[in-house]
C-alpha positions as CSV (number, residue, x, y, z in Angstrom):
1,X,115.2,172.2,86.3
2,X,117.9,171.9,83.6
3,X,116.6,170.2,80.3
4,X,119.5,168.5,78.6
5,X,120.8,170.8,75.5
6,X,120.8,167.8,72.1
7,X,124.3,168.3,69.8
8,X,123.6,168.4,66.8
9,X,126.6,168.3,64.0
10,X,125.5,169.0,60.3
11,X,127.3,167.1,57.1
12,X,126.8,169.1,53.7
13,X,128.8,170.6,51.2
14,X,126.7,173.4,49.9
15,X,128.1,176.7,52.6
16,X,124.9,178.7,52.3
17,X,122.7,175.2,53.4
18,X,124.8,174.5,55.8
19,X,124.5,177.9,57.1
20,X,120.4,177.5,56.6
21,X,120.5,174.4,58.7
22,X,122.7,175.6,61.6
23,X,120.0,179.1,62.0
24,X,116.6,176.9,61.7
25,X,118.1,174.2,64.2
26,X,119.8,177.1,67.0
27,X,116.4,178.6,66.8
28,X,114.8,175.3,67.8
29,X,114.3,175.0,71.9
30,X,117.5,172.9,73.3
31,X,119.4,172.2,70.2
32,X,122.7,173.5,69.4
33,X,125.1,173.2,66.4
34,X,128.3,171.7,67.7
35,X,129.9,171.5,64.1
36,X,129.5,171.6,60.6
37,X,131.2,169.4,58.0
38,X,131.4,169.2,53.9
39,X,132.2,165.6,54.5
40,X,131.3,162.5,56.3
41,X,135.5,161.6,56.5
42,X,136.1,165.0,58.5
43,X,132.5,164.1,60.7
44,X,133.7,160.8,61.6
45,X,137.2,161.8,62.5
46,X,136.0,164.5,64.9
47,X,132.9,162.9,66.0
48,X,134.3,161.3,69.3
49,X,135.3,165.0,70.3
50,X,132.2,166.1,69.1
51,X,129.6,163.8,70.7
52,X,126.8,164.5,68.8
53,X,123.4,163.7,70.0
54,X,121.7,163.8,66.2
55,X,123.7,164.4,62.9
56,X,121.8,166.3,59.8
57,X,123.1,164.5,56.6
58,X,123.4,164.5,53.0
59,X,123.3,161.8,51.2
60,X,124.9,163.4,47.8
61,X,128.9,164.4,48.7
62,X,132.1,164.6,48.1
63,X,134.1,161.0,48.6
64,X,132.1,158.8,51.1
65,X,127.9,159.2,50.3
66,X,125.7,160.1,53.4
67,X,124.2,156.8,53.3
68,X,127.8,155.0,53.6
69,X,128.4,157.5,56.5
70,X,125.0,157.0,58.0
71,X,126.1,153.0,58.3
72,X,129.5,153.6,59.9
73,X,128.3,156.1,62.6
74,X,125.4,153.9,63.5
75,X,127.8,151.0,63.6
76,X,130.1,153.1,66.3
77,X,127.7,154.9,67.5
78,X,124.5,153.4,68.1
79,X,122.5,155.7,70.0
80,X,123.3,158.7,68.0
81,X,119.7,159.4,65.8
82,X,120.6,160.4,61.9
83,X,118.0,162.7,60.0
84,X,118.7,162.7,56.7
85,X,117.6,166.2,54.7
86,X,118.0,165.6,50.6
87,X,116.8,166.5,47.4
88,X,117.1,163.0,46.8
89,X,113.7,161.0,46.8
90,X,113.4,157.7,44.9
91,X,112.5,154.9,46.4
92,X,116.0,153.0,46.4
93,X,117.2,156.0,48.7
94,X,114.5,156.2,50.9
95,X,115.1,152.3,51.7
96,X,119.0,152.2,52.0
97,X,119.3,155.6,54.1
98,X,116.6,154.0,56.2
99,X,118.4,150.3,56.5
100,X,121.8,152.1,57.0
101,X,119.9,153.5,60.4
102,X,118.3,156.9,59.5
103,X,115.5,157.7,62.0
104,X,114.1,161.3,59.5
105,X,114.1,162.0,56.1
106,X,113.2,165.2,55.2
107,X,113.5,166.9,51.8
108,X,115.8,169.7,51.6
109,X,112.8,172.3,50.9
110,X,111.8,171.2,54.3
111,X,111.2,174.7,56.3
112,X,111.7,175.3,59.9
113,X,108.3,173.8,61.0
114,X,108.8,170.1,59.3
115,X,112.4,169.9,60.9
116,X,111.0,170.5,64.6
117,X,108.2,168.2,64.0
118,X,110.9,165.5,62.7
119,X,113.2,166.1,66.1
120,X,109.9,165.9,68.2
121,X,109.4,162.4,66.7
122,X,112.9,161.8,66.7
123,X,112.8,162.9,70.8
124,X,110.0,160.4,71.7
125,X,111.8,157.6,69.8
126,X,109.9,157.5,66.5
127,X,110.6,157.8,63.1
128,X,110.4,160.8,60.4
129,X,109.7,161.5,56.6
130,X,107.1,163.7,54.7
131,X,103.9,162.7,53.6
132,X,105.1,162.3,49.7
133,X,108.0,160.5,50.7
134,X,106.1,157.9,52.9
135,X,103.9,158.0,50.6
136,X,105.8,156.7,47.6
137,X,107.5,153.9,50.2
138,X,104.1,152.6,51.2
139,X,103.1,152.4,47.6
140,X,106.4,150.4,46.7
141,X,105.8,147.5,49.2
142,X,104.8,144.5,48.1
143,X,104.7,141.7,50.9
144,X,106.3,138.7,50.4
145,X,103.6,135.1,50.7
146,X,106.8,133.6,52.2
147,X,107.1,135.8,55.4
148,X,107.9,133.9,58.5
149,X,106.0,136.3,60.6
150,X,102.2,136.3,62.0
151,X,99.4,139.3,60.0
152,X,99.6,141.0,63.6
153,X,103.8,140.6,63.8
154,X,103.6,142.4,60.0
155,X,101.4,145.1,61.0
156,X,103.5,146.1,64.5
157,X,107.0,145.8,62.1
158,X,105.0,148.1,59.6
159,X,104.0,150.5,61.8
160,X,107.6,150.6,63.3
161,X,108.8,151.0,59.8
162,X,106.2,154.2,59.5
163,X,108.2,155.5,62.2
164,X,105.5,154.7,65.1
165,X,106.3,154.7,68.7
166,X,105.6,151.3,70.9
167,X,102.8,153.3,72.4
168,X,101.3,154.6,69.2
169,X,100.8,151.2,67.9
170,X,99.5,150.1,70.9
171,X,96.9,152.5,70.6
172,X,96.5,152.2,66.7
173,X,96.2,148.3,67.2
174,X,94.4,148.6,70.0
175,X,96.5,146.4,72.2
176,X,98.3,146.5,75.4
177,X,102.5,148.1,75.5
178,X,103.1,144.9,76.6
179,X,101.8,143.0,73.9
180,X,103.4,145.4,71.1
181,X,107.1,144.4,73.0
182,X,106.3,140.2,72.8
183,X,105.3,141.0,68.9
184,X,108.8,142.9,69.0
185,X,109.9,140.4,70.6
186,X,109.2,137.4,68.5
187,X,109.6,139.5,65.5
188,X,113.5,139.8,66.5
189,X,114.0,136.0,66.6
190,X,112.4,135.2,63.7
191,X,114.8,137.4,61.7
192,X,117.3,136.6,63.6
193,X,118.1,140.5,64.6
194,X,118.3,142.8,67.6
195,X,117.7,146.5,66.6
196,X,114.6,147.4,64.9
197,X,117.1,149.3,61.8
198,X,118.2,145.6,61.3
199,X,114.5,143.7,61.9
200,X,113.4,146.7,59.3
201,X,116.0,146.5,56.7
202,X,115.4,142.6,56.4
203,X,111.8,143.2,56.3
204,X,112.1,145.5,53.2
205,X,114.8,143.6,51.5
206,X,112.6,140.8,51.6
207,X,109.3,142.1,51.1
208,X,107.9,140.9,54.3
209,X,106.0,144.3,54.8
């Protein structure tokens, strides 16, 4: 049976990372390096010919900042997953790589290990970031009394936000898949959204979890 090889394409301006990156990630079971870049302008202008499955990012570069270039491939490019590796980690980072669409974010003394656990996550449609940096995100919320969704609609768009598959917070709230896609459901309408990067951003700009 063939199992589907994922592209991957790598934005960073330091050579000898880049280099790091493009080893750990070819030695990880059916991912490939398509392409490296310094720069998100030379990314996006090859990225069509490129068709990347999952882009490593920067968010410190040269002209246009990984987080600006996280938003306009997402925009084109919906479906392809982001995981952003930094040595940035406050919280303001964390929030606007992760509203721009990033699905990992992974400090840059991230080894070999972390990075396959992030791209298993990634595969199985979760979310990705260290313990420290989930950590300090957790620790910055502060819920808003005027949230226009239910205690059980907060905890689902939480646990999404944690980077939980529908079926992990099934089992974590103890309710049916089903169930966990009506909360996703209404939680859509009531901000007025349809992608969970969008239902997440407005939720953290607006303290609702």
């Amino acid at each position: 049976m063939n199992v589907y090889e994922r592209r991957v394409i790598i934005v960073e301006d330091n050579p000898e990372l880049r280099e790091l990156y493009a080893f750990m990630v070819n030695g990880i079971e059916n991912y490939s390096i398509i392409n490296a870049y310094e720069t998100c302008e030379s990314a996006l202008s090859n990225i069509r010919n490129d068709r990347p499955d999952l882009v490593f990012m920067d968010l410190e570069l040269p002209g246009m900042s990984g987080i600006e270039g996280i938003g306009k491939i997402k925009k084109q490019f919906p479906n392809i997953e982001i995981l952003v590796i930094t040595i940035l980690e406050d919280d303001d980072a964390v929030f606007r790589a992760l509203a721009a669409g990033a699905s990992a974010y992974l400090s840059k003394t991230a080894g070999i290990t972390e990075i396959e656990r992030a791209l298993k996550r990634i595969e199985i449609g979760g979310a990705y970031m260290t313990s420290r940096i989930a950590r300090k995100v957790i620790e910055s919320f502060q819920k808003s009394h005027f949230s226009p969704l239910t205690g059980r609609e907060t905890e689902v768009l939480s646990l999404i936000a944690k980077g939980k598959t529908y079926s992990m917070i099934a089992t974590d709230l103890n309710i049916a898949n089903d169930t966990v896609k009506s909360h996703i459901k209404n939680i859509y309408s009531k901000l007025h959204v349809d992608t969970k990067a969008d239902a997440i951003s407005i939720a953290l700009r607006e303290k609702f979890i």
